[in-house]
mmCIF file of the C-alpha atoms, coordinates in Angstrom:
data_MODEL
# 
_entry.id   MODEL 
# 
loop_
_atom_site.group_PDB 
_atom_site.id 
_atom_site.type_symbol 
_atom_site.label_atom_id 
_atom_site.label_alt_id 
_atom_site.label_comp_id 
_atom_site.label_asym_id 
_atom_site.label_entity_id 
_atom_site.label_seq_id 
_atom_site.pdbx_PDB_ins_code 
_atom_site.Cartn_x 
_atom_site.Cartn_y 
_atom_site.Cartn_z 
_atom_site.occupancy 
_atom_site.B_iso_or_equiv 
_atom_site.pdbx_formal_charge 
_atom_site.auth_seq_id 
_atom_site.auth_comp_id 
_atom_site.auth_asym_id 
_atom_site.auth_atom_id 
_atom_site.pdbx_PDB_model_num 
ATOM 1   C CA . UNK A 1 1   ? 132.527 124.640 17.185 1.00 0.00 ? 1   UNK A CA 1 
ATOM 2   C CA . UNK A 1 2   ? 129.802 125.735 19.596 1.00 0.00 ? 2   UNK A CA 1 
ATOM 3   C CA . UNK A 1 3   ? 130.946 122.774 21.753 1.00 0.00 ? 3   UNK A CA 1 
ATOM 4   C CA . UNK A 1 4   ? 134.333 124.475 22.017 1.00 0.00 ? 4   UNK A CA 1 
ATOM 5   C CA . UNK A 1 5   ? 132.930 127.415 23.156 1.00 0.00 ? 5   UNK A CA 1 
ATOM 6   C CA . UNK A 1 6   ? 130.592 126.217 25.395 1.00 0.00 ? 6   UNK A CA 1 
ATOM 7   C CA . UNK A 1 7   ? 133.568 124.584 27.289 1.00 0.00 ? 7   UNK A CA 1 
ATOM 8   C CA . UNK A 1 8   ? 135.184 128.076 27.362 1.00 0.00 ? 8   UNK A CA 1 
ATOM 9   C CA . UNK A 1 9   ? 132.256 129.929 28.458 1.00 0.00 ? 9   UNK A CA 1 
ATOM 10  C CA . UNK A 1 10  ? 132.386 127.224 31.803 1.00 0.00 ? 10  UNK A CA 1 
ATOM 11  C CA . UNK A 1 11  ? 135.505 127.516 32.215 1.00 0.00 ? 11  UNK A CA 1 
ATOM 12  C CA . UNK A 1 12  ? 135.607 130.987 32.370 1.00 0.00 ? 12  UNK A CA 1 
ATOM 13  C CA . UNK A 1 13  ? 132.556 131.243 34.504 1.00 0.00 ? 13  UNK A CA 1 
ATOM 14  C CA . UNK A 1 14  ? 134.738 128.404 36.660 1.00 0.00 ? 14  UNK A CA 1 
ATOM 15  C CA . UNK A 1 15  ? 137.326 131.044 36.915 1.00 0.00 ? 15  UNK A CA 1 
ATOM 16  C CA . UNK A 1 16  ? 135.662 133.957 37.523 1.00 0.00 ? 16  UNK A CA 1 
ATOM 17  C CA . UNK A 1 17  ? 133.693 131.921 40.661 1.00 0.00 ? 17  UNK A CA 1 
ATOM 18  C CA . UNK A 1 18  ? 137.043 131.118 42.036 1.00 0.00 ? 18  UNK A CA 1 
ATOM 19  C CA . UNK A 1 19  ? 138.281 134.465 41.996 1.00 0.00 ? 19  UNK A CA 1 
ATOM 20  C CA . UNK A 1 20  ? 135.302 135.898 43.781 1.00 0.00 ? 20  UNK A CA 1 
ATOM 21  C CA . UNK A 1 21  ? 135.720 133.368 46.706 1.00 0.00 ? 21  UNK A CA 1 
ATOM 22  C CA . UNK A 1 22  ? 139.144 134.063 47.050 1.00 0.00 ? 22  UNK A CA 1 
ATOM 23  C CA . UNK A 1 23  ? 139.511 134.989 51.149 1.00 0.00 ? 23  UNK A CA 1 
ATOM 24  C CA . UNK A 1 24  ? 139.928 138.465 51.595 1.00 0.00 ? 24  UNK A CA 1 
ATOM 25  C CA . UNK A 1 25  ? 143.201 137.837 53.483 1.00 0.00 ? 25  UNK A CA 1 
ATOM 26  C CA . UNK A 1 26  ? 144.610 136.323 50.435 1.00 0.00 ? 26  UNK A CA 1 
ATOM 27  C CA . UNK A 1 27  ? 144.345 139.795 48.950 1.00 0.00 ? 27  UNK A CA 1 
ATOM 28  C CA . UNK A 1 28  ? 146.306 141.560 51.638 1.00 0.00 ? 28  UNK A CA 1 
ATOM 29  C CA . UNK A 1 29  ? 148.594 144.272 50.975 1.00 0.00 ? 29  UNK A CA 1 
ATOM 30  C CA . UNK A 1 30  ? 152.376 142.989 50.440 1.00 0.00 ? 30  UNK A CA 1 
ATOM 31  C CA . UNK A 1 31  ? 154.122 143.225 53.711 1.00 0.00 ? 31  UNK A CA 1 
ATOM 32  C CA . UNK A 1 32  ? 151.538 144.624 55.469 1.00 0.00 ? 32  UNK A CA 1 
ATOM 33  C CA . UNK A 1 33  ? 153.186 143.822 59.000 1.00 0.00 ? 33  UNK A CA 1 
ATOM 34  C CA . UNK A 1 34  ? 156.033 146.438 58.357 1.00 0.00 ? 34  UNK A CA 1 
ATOM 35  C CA . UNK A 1 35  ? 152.988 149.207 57.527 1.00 0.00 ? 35  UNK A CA 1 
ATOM 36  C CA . UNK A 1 36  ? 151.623 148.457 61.206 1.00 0.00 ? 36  UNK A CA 1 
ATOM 37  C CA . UNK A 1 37  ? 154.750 149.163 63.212 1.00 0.00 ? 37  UNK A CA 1 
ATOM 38  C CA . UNK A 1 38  ? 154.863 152.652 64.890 1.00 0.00 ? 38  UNK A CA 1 
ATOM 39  C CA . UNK A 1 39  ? 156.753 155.095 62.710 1.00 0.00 ? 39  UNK A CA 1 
ATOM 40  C CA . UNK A 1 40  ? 159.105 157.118 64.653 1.00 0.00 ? 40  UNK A CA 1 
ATOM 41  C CA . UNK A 1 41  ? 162.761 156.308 66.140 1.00 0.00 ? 41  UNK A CA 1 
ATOM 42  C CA . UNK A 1 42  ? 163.538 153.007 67.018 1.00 0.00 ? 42  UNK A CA 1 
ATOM 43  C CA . UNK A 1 43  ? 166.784 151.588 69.015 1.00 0.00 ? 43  UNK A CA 1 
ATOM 44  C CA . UNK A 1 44  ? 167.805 148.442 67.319 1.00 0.00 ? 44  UNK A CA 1 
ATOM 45  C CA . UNK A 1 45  ? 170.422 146.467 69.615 1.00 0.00 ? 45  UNK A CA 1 
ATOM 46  C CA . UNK A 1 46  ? 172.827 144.286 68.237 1.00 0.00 ? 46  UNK A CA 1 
ATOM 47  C CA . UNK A 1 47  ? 173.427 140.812 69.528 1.00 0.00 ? 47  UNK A CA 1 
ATOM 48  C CA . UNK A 1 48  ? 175.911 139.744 70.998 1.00 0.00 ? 48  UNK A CA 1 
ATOM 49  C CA . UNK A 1 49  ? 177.757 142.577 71.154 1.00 0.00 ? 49  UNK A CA 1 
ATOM 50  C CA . UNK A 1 50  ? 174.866 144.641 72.421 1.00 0.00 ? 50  UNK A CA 1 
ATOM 51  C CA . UNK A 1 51  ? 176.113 147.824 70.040 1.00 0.00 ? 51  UNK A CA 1 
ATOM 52  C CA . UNK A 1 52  ? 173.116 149.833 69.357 1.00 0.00 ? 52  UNK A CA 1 
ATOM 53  C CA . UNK A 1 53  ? 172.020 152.385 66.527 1.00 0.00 ? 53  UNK A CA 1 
ATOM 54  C CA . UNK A 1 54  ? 169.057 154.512 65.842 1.00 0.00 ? 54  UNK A CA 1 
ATOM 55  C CA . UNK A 1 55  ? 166.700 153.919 62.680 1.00 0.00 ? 55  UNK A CA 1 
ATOM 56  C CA . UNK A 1 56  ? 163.829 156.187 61.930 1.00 0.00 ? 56  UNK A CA 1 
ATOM 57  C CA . UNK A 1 57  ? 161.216 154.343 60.682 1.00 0.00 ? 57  UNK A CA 1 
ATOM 58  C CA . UNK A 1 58  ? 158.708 155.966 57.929 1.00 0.00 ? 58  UNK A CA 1 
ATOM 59  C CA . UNK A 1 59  ? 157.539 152.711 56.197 1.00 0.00 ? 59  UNK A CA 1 
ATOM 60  C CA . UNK A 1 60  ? 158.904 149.905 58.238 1.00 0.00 ? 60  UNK A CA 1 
ATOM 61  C CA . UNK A 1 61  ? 160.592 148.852 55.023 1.00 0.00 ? 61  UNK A CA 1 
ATOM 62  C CA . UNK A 1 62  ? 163.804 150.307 56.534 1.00 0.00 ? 62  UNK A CA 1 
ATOM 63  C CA . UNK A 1 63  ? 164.418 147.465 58.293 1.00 0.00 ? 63  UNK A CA 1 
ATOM 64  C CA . UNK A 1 64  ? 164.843 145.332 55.600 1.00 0.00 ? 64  UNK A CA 1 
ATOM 65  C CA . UNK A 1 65  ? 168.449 146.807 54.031 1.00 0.00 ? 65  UNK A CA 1 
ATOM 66  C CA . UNK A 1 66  ? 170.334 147.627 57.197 1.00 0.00 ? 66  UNK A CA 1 
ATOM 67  C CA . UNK A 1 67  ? 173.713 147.294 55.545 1.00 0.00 ? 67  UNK A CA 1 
ATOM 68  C CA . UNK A 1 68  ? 172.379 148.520 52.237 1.00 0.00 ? 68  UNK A CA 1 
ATOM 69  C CA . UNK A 1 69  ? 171.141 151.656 52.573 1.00 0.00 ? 69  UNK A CA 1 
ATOM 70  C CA . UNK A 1 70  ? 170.901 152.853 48.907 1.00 0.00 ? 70  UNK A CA 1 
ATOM 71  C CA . UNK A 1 71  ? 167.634 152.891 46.926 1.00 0.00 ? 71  UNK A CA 1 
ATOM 72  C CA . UNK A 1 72  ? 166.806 150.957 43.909 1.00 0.00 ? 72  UNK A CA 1 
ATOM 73  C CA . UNK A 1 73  ? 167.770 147.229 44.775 1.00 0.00 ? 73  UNK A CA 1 
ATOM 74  C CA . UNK A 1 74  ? 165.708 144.274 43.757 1.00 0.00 ? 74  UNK A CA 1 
ATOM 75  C CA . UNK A 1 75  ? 164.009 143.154 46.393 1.00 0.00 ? 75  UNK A CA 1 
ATOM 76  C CA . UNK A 1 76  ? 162.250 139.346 46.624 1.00 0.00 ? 76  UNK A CA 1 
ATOM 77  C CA . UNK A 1 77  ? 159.355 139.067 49.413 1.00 0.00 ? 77  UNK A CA 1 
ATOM 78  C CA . UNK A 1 78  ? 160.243 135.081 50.369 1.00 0.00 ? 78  UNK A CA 1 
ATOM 79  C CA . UNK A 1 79  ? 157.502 135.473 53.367 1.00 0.00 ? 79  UNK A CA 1 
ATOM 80  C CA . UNK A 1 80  ? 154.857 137.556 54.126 1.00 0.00 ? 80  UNK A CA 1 
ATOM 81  C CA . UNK A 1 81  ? 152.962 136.706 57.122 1.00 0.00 ? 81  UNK A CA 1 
ATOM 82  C CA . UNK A 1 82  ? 150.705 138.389 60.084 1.00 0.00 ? 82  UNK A CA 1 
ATOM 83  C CA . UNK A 1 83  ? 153.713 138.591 62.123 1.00 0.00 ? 83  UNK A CA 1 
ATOM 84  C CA . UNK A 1 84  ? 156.909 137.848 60.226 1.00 0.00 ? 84  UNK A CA 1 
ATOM 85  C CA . UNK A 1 85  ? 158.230 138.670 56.852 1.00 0.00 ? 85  UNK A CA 1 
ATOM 86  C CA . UNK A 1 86  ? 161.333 137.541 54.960 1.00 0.00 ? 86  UNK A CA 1 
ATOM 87  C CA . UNK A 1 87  ? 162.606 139.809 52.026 1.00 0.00 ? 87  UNK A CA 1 
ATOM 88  C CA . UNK A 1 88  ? 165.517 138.844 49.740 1.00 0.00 ? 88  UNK A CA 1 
ATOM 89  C CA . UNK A 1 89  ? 167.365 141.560 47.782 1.00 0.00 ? 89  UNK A CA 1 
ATOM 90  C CA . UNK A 1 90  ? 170.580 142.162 45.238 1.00 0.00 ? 90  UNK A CA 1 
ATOM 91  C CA . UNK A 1 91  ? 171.912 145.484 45.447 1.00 0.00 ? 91  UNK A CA 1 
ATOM 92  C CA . UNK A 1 92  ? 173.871 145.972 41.341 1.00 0.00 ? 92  UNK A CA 1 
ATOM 93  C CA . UNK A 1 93  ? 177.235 146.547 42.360 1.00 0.00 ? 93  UNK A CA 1 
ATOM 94  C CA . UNK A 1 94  ? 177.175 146.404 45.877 1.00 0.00 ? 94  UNK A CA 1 
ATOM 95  C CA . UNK A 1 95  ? 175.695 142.964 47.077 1.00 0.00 ? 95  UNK A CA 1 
ATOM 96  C CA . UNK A 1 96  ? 173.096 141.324 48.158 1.00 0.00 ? 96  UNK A CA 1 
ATOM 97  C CA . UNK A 1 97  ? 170.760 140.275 51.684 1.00 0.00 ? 97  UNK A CA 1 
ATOM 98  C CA . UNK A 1 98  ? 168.212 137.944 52.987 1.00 0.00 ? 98  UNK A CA 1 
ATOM 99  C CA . UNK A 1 99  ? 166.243 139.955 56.455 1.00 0.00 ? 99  UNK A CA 1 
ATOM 100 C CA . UNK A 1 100 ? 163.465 138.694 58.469 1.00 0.00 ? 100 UNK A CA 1 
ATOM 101 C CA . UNK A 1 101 ? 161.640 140.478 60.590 1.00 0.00 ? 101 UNK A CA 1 
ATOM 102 C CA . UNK A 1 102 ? 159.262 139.351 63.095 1.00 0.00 ? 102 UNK A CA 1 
ATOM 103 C CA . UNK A 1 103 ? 157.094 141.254 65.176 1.00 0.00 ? 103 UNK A CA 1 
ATOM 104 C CA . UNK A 1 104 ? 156.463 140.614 69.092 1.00 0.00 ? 104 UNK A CA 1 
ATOM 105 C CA . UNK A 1 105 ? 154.084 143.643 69.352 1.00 0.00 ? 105 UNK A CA 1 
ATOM 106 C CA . UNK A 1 106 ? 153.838 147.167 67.674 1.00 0.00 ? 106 UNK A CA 1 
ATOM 107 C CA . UNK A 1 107 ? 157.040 148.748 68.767 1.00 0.00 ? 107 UNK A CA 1 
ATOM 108 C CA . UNK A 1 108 ? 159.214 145.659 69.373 1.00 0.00 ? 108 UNK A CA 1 
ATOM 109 C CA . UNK A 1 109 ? 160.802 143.198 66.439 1.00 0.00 ? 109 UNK A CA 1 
ATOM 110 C CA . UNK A 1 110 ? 163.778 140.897 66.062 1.00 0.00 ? 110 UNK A CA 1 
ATOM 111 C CA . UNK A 1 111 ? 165.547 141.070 63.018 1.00 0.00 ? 111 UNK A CA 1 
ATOM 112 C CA . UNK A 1 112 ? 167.648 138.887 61.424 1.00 0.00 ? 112 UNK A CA 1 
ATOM 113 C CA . UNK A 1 113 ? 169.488 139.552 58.271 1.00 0.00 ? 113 UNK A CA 1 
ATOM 114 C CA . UNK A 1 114 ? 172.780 138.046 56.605 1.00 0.00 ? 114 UNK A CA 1 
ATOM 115 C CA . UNK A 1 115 ? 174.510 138.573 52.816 1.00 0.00 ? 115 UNK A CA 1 
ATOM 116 C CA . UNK A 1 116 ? 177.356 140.738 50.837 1.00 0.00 ? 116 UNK A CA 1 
ATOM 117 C CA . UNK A 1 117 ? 178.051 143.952 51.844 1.00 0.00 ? 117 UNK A CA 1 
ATOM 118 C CA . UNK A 1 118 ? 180.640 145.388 49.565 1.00 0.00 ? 118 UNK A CA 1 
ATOM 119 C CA . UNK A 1 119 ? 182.392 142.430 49.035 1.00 0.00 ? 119 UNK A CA 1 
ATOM 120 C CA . UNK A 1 120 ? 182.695 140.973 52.655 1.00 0.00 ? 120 UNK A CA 1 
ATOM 121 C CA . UNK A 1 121 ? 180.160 139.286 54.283 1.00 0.00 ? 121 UNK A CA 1 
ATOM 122 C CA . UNK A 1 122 ? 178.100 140.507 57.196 1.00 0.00 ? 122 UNK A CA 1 
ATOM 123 C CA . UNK A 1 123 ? 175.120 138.695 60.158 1.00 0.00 ? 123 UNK A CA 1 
ATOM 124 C CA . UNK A 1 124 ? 173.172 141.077 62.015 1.00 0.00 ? 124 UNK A CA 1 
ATOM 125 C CA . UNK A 1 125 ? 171.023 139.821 64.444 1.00 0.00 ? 125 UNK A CA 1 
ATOM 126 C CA . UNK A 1 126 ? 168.906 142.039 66.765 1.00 0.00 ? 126 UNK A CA 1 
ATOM 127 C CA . UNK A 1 127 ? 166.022 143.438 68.627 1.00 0.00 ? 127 UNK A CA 1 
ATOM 128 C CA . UNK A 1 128 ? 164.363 146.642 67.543 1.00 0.00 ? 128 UNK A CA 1 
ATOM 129 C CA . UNK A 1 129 ? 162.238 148.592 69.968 1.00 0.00 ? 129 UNK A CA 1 
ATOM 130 C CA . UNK A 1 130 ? 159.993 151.489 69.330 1.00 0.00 ? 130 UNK A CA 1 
ATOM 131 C CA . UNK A 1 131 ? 161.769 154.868 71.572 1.00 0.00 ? 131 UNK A CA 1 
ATOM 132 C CA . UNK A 1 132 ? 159.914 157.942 69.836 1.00 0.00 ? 132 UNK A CA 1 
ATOM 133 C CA . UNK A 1 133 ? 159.422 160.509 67.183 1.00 0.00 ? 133 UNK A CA 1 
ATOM 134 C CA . UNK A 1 134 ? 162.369 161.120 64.600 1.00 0.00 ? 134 UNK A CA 1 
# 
């Protein structure tokens, strides 16, 4: 029995040792990226039609669900790195959306981002660029 225990008690220790050295950048906040863009109004400009329309940013998350604007979906973070993310999401009702979003400096991104938007399917594909306050 003590035998048993002992190989607990190493294993545990084993644990605990690789949890410590874990890098600090493994422990980074989810989707960090989108916190470090400048809040504030942003132009994003649709390609190809080069259509444009105004998003004010508070979170950064608000780039994610361009088509889906109501709260509440699931969302799925697929990627999460220094300079791009990819989030997945299903909307109850109304759909569903893949976006990435990567970042070519704090006030410009492209975005990508493709699903079902109320039964019809949509592909936006753009640039986003930082223009001011709200």
């Amino acid at each position: 029995m003590s035998g048993i225990k002992g190989r607990f008690g190493i294993a545990s220790a084993a644990v605990a040792t690789a949890m410590a050295l874990t890098p600090a950048s493994a422990q980074a906040p989810e989707l960090a990226m989108l916190n470090s863009l400048d809040k504030g109004a942003w132009e994003l400009r649709l390609r190809p039609e080069g259509t444009t329309q105004r998003i004010c940013l508070r979170t950064g998350r608000e780039f994610i669900q361009l088509r889906h604007r109501q709260p509440n979906c699931d969302r799925f973070v697929v990627q999460d790195e220094r300079n791009e993310v990819t989030v997945q999401y299903t909307c109850r009702g109304n759909g569903y959306g893949r976006t990435t979003i990567r970042r070519e400096g704090p006030d410009v991104v492209q975005i990508r981002s493709q699903g079902i938007h109320g039964g019809a399917p949509f592909s936006i594909e753009g640039e986003a660029r930082h223009v001011g306050s709200c």
